[in-house]
N, CA, C and O atoms as a printed pandas DataFrame, in Angstrom:
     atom_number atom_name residue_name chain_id  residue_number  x_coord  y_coord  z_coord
0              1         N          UNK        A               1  -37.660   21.482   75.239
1              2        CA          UNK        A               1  -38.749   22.358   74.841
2              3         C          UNK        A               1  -38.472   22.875   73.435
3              4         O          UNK        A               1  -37.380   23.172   72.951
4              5         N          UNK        A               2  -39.798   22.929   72.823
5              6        CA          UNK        A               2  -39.047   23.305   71.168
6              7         C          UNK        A               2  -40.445   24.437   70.891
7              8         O          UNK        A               2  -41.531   24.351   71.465
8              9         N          UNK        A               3  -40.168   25.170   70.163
9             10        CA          UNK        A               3  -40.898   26.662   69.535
10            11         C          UNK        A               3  -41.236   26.195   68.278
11            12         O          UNK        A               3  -40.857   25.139   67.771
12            13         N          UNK        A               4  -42.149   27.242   67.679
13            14        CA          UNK        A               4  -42.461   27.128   66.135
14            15         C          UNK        A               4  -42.814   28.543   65.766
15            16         O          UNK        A               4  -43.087   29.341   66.663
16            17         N          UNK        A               5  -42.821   28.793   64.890
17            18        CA          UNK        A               5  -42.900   30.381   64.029
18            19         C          UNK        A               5  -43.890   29.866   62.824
19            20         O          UNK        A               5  -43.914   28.687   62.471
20            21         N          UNK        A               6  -44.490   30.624   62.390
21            22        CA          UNK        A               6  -45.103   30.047   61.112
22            23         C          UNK        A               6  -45.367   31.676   60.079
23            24         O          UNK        A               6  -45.755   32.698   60.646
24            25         N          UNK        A               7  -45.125   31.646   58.804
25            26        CA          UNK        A               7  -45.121   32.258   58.036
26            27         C          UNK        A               7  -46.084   32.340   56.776
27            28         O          UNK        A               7  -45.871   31.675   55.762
28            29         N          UNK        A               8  -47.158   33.206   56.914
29            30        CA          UNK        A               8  -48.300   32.793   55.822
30            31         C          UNK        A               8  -48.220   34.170   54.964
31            32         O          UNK        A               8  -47.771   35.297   55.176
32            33         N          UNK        A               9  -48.965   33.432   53.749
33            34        CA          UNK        A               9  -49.442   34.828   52.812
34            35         C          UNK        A               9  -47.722   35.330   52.423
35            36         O          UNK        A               9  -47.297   36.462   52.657
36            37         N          UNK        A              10  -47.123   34.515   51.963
37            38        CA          UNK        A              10  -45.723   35.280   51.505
38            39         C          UNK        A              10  -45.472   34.831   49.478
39            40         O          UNK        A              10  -45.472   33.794   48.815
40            41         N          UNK        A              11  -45.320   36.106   49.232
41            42        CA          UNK        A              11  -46.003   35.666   47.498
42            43         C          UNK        A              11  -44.337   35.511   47.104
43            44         O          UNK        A              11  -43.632   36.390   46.608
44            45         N          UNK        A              12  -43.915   34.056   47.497
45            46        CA          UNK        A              12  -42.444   33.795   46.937
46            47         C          UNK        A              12  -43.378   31.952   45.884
47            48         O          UNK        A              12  -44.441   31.346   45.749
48            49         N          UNK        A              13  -42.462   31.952   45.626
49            50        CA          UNK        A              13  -43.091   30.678   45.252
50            51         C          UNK        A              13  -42.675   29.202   46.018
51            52         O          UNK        A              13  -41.860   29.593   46.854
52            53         N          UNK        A              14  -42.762   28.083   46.144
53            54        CA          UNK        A              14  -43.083   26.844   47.109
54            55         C          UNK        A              14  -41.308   26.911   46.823
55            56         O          UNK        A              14  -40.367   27.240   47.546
56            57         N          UNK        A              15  -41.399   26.466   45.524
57            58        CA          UNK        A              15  -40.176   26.087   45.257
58            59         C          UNK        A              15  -38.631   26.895   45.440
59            60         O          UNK        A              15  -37.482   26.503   45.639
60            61         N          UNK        A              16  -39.138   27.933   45.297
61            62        CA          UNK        A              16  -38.019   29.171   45.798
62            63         C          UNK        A              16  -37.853   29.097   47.003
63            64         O          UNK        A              16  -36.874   29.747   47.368
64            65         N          UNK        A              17  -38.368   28.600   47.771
65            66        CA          UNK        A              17  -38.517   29.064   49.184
66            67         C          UNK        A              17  -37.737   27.547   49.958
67            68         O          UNK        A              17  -36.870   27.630   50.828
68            69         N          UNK        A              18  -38.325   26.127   49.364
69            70        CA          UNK        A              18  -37.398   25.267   49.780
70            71         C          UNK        A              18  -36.052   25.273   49.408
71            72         O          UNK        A              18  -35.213   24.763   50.150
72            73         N          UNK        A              19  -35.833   25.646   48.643
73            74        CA          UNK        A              19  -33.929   25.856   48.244
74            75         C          UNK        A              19  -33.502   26.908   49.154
75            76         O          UNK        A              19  -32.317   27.157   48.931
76            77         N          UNK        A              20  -34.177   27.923   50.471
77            78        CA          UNK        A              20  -33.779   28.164   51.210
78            79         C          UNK        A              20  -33.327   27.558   52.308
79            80         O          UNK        A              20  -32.224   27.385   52.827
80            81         N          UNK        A              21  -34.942   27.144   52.650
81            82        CA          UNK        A              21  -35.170   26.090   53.587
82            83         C          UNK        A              21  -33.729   25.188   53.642
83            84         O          UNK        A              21  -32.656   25.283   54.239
84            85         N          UNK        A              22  -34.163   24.531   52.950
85            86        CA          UNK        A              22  -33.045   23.257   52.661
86            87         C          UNK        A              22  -31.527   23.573   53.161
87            88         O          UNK        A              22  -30.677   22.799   53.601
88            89         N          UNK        A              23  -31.483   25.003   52.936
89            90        CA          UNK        A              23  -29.849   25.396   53.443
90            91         C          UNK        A              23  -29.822   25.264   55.187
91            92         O          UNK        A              23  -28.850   24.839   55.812
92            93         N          UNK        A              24  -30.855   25.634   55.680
93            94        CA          UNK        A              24  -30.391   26.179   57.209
94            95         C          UNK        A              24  -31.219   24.956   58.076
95            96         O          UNK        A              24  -31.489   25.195   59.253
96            97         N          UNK        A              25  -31.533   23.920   57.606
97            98        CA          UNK        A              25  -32.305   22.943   58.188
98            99         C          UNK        A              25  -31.114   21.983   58.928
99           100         O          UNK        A              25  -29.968   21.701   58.579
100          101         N          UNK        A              26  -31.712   21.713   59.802
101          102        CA          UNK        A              26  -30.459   20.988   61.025
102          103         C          UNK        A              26  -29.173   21.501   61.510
103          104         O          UNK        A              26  -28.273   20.882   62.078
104          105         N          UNK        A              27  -29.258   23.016   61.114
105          106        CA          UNK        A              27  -27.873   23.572   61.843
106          107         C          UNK        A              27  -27.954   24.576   62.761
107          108         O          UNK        A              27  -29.088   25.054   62.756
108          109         N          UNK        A              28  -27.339   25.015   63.423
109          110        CA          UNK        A              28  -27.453   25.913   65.012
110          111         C          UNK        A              28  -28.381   27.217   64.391
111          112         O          UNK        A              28  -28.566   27.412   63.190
112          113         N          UNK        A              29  -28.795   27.864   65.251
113          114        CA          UNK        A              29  -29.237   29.272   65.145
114          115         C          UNK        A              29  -28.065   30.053   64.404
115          116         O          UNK        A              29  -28.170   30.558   63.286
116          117         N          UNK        A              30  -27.115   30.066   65.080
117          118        CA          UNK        A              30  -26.353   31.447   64.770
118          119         C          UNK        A              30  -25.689   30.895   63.359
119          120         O          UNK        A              30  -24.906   31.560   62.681
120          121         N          UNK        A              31  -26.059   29.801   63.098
121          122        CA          UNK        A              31  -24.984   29.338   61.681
122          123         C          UNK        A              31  -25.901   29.652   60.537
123          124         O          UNK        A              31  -25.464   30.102   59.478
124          125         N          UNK        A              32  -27.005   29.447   60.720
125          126        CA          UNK        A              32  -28.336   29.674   60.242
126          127         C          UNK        A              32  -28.480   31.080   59.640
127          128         O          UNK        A              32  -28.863   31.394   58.513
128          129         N          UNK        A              33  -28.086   31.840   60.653
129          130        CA          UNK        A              33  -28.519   33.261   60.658
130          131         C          UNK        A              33  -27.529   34.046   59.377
131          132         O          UNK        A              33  -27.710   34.875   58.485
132          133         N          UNK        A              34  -26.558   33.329   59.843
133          134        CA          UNK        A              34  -25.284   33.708   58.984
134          135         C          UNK        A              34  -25.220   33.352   57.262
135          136         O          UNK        A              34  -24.868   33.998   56.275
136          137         N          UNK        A              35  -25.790   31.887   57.503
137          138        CA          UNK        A              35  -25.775   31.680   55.998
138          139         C          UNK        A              35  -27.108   32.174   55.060
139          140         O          UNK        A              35  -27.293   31.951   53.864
140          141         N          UNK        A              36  -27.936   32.891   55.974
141          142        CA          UNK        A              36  -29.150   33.642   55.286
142          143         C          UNK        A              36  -28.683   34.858   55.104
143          144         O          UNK        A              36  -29.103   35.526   54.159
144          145         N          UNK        A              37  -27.862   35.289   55.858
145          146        CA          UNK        A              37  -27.336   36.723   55.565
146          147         C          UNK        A              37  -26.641   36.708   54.738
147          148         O          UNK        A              37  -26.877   37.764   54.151
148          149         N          UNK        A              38  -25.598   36.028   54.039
149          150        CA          UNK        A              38  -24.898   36.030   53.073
150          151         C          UNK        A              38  -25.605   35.042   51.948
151          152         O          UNK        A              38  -24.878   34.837   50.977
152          153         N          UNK        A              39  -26.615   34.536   51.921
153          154        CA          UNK        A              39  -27.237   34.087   50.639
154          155         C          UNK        A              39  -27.987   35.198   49.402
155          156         O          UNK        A              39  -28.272   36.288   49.899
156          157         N          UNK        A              40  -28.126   35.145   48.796
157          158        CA          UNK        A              40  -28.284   36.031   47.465
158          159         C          UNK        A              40  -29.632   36.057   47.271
159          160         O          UNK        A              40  -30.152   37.142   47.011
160          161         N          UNK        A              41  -30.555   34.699   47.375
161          162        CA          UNK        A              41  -31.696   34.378   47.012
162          163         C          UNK        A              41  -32.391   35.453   48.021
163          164         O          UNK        A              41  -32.016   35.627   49.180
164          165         N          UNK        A              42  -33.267   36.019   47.508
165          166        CA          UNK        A              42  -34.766   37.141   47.958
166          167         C          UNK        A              42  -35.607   36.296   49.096
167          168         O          UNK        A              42  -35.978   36.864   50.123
168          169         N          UNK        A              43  -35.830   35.174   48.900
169          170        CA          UNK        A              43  -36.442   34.447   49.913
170          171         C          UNK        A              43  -35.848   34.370   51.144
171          172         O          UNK        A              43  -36.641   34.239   52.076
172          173         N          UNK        A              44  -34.636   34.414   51.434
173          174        CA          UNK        A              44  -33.548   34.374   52.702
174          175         C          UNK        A              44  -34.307   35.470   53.561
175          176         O          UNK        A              44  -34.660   35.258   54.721
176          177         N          UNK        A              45  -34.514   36.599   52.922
177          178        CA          UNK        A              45  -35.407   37.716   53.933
178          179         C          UNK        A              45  -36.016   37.288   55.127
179          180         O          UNK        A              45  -35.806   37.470   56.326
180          181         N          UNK        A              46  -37.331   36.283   54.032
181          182        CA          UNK        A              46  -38.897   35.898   54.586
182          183         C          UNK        A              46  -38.131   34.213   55.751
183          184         O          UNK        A              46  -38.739   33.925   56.783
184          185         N          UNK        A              47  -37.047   33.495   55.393
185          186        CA          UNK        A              47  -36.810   32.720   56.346
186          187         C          UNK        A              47  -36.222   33.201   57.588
187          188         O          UNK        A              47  -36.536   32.489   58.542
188          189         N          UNK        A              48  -35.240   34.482   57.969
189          190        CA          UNK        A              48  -34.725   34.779   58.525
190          191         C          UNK        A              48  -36.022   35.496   59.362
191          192         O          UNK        A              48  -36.060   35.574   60.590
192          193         N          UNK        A              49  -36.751   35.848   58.728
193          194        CA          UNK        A              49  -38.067   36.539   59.857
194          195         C          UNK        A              49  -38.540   35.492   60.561
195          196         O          UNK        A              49  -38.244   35.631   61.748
196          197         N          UNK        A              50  -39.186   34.441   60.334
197          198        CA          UNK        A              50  -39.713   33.264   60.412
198          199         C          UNK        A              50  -38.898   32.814   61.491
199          200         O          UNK        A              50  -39.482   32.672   62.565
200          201         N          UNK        A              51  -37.192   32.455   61.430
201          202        CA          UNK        A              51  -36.623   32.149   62.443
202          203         C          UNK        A              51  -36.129   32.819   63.342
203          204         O          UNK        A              51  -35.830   32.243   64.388
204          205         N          UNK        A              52  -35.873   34.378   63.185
205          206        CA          UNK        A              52  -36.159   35.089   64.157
206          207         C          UNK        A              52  -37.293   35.140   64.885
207          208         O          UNK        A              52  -36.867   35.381   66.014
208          209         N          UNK        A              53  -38.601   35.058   64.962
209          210        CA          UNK        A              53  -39.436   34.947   65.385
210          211         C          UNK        A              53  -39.452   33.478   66.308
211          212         O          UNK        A              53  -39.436   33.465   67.538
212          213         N          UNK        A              54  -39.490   32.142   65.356
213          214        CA          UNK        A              54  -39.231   31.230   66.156
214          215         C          UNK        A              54  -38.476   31.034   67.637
215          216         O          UNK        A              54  -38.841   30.348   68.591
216          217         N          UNK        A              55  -37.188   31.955   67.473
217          218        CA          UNK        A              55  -36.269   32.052   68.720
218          219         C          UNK        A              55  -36.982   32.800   69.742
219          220         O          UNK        A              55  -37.030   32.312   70.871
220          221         N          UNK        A              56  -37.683   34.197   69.449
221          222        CA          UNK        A              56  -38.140   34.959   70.216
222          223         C          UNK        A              56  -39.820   33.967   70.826
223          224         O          UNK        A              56  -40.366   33.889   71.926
224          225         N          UNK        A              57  -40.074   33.496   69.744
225          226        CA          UNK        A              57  -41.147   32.662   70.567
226          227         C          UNK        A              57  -40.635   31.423   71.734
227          228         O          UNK        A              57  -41.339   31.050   72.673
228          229         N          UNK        A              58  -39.474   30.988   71.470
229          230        CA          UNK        A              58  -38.298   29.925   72.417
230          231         C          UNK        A              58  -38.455   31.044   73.612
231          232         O          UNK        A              58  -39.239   30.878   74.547
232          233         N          UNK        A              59  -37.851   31.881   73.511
233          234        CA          UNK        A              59  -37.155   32.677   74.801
234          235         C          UNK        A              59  -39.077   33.556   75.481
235          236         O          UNK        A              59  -39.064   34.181   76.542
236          237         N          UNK        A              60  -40.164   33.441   74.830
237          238        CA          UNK        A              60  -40.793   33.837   75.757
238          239         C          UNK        A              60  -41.823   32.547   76.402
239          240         O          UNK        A              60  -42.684   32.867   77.222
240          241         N          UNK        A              61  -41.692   31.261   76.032
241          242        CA          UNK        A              61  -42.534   29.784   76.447
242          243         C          UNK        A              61  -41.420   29.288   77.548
243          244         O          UNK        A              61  -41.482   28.290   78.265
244          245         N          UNK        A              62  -40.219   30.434   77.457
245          246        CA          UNK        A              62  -38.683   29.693   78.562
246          247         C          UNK        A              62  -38.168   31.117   78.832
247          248         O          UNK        A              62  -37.212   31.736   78.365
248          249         N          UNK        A              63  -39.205   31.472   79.829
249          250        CA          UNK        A              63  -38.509   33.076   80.251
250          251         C          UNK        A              63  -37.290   32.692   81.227
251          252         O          UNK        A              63  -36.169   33.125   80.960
252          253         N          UNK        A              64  -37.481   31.963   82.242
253          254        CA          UNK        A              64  -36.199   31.819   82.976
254          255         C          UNK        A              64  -34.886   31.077   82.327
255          256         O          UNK        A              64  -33.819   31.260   82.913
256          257         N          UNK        A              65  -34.893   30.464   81.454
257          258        CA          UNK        A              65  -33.605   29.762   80.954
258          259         C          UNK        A              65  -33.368   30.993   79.827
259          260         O          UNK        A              65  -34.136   31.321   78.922
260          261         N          UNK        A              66  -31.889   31.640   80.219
261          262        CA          UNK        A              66  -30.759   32.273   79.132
262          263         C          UNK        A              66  -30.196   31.112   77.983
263          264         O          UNK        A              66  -29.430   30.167   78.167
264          265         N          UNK        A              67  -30.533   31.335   77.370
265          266        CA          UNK        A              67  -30.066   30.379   75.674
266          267         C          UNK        A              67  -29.882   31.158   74.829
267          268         O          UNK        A              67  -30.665   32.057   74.522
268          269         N          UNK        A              68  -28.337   30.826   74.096
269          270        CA          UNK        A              68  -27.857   31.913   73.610
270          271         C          UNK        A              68  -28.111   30.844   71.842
271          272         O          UNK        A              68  -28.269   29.631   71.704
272          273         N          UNK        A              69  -28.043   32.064   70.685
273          274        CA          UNK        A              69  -28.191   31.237   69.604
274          275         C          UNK        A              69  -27.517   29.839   69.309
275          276         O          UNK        A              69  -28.101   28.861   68.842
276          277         N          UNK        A              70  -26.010   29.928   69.711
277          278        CA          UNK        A              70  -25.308   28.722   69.471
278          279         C          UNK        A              70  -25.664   27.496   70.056
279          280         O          UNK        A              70  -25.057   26.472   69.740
280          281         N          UNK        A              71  -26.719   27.483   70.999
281          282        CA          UNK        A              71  -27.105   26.322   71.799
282          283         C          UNK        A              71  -28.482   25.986   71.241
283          284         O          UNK        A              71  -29.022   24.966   71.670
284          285         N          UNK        A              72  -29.151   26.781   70.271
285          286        CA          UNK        A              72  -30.775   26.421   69.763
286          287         C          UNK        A              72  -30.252   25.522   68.143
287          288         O          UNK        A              72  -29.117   25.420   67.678
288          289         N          UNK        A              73  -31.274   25.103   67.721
289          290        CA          UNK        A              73  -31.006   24.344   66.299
290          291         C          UNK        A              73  -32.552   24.495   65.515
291          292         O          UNK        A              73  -33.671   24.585   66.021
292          293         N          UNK        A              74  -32.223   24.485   64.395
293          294        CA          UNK        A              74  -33.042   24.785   63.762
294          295         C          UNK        A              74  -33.662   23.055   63.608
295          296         O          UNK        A              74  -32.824   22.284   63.140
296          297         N          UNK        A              75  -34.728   22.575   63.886
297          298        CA          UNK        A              75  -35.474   21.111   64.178
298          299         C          UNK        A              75  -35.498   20.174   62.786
299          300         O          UNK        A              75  -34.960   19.117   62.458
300          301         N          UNK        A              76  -36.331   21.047   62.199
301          302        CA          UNK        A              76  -37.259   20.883   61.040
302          303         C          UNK        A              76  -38.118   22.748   60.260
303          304         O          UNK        A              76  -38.449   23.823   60.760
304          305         N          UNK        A              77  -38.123   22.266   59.154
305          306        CA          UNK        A              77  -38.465   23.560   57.881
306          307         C          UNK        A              77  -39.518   23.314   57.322
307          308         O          UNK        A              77  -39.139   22.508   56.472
308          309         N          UNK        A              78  -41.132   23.489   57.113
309          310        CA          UNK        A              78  -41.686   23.236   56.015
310          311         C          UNK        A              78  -41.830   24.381   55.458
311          312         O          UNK        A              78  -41.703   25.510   55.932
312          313         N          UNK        A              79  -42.263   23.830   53.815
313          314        CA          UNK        A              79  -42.793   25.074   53.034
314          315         C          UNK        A              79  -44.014   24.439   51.681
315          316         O          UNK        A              79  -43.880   23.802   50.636
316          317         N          UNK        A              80  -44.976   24.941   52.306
317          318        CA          UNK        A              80  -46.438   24.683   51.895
318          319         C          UNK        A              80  -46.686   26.062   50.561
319          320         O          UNK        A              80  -46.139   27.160   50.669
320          321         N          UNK        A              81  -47.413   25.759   49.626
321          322        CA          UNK        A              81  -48.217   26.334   48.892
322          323         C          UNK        A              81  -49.451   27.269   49.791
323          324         O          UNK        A              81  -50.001   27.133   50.884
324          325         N          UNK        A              82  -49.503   27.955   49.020
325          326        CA          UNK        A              82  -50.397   29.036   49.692
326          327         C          UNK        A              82  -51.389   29.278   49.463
327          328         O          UNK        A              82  -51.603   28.463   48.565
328          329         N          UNK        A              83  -52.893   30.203   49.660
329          330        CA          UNK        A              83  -53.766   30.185   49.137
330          331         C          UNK        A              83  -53.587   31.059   47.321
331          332         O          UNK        A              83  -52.912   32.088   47.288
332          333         N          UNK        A              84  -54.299   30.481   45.833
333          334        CA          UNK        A              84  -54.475   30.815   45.350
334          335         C          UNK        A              84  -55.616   31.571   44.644
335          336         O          UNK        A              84  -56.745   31.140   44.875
336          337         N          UNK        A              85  -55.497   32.712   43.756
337          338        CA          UNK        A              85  -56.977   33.293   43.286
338          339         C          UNK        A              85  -57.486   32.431   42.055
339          340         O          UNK        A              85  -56.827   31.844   41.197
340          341         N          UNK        A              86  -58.937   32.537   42.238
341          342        CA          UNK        A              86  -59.231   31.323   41.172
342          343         C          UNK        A              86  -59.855   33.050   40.264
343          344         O          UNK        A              86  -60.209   34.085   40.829
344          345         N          UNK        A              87  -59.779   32.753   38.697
345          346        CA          UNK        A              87  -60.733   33.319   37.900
346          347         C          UNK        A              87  -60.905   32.996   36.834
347          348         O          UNK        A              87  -60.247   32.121   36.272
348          349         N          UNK        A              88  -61.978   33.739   36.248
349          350        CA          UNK        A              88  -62.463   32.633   34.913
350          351         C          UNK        A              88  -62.739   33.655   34.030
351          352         O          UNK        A              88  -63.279   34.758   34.120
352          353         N          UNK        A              89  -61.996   32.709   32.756
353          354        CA          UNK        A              89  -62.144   33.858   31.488
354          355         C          UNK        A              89  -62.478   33.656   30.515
355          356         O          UNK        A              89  -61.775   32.841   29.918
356          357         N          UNK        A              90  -63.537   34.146   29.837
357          358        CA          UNK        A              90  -64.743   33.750   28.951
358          359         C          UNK        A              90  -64.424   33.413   27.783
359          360         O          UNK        A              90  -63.644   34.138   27.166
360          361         N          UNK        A              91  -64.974   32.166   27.148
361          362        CA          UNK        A              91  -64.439   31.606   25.830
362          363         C          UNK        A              91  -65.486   31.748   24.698
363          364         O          UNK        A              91  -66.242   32.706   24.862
364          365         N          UNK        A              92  -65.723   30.918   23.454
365          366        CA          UNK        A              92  -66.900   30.949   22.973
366          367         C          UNK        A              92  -68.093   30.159   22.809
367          368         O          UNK        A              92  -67.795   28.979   22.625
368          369         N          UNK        A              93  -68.913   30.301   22.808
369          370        CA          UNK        A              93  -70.339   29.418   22.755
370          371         C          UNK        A              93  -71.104   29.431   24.533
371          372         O          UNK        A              93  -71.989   28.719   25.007
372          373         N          UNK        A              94  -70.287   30.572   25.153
373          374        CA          UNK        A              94  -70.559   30.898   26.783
374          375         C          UNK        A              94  -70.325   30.176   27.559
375          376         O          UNK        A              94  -71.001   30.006   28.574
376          377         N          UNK        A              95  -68.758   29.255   27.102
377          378        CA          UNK        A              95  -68.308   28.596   28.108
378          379         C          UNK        A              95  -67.429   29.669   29.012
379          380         O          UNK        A              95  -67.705   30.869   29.007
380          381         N          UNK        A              96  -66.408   29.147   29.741
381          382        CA          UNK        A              96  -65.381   29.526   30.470
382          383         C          UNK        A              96  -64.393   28.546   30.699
383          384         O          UNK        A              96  -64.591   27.356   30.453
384          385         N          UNK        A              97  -62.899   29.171   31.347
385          386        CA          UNK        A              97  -62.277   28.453   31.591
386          387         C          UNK        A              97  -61.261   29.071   33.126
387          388         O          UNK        A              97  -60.981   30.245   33.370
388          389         N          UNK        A              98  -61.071   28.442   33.546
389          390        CA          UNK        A              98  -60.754   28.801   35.201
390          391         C          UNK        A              98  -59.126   28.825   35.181
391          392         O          UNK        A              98  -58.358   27.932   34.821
392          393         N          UNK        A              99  -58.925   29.745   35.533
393          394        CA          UNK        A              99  -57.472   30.467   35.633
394          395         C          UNK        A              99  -57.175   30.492   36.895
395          396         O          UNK        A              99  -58.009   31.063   37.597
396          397         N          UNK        A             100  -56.004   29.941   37.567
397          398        CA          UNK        A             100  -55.677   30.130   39.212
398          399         C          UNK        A             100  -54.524   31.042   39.186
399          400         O          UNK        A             100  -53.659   30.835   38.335
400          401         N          UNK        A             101  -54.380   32.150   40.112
401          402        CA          UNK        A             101  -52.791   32.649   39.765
402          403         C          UNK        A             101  -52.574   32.688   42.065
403          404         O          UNK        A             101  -53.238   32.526   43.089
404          405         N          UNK        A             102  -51.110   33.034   41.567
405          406        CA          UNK        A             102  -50.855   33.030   42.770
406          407         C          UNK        A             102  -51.066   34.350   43.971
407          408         O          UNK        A             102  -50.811   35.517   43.673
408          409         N          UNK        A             103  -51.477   34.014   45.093
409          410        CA          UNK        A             103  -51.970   35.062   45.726
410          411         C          UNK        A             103  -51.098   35.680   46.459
411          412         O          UNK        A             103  -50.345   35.059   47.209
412          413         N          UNK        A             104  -51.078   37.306   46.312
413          414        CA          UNK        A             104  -50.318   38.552   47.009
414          415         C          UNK        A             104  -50.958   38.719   48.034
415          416         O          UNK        A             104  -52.153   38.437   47.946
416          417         N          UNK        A             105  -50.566   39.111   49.071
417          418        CA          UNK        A             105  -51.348   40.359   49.722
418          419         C          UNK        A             105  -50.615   41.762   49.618
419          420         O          UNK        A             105  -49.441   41.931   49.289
420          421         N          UNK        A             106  -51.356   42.538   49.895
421          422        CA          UNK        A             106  -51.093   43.548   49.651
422          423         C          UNK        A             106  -50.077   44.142   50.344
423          424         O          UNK        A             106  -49.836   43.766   51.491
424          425         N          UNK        A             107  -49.408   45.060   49.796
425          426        CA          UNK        A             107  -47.876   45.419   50.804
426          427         C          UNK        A             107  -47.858   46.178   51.927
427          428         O          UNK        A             107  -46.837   46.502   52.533
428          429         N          UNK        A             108  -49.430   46.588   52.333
429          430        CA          UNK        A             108  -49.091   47.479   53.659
430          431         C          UNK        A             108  -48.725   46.978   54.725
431          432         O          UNK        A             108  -48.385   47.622   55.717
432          433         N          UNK        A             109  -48.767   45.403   54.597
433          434        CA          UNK        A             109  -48.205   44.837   55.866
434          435         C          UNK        A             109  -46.966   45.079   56.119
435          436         O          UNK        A             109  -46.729   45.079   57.327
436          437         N          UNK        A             110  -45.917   45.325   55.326
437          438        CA          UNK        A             110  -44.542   45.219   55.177
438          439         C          UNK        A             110  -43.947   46.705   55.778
439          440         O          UNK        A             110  -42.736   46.928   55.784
């Protein structure tokens, strides 16, 4: 039986976020946990939620089986681009030109 967690709307960038990824992909839970806790990179935060969550979604689709971290593995990692804001900023002769930046949400979620 395998779980999934999914993580949206996080204003890190694609690429920051796979050089996390990339660290804790194919190794146990608890090794996982460990090398996010001692990594430096800001993104380690937003993966460690993600796979905390993942586990807690494991242990409630498998209420009767006790599984302790050292026996779960981390499967597979993606990390997708997110939605961006498009806007457009006025040039001369009443053209425009379309500006995308990357999208926040706002911090009251946090």
């Amino acid at each position: 039986m395998q779980a999934k967690a999914i993580l949206r709307h996080t204003p890190t960038s694609p690429r920051k976020m796979r050089l996390v990824a990339g660290l804790v992909r194919g190794k146990q839970v608890d090794q996982a946990k460990a090398i996010l806790l001692n990594s430096t990179k800001s993104a380690s935060r937003n993966v460690m939620v993600t796979l905390k969550s993942a586990v807690a979604n494991y242990s409630q689709l498998n209420p009767d089986e006790r599984v302790s971290d050292n026996e779960l593995f981390v499967k597979a990692v993606f990390v997708d681009e997110g939605p961006s804001l498009k806007r457009t900023s006025a040039r001369t002769d009443g053209s425009c030109i379309q500006d995308s930046q990357a999208f926040e949400p706002p911090d009251d979620h946090r």
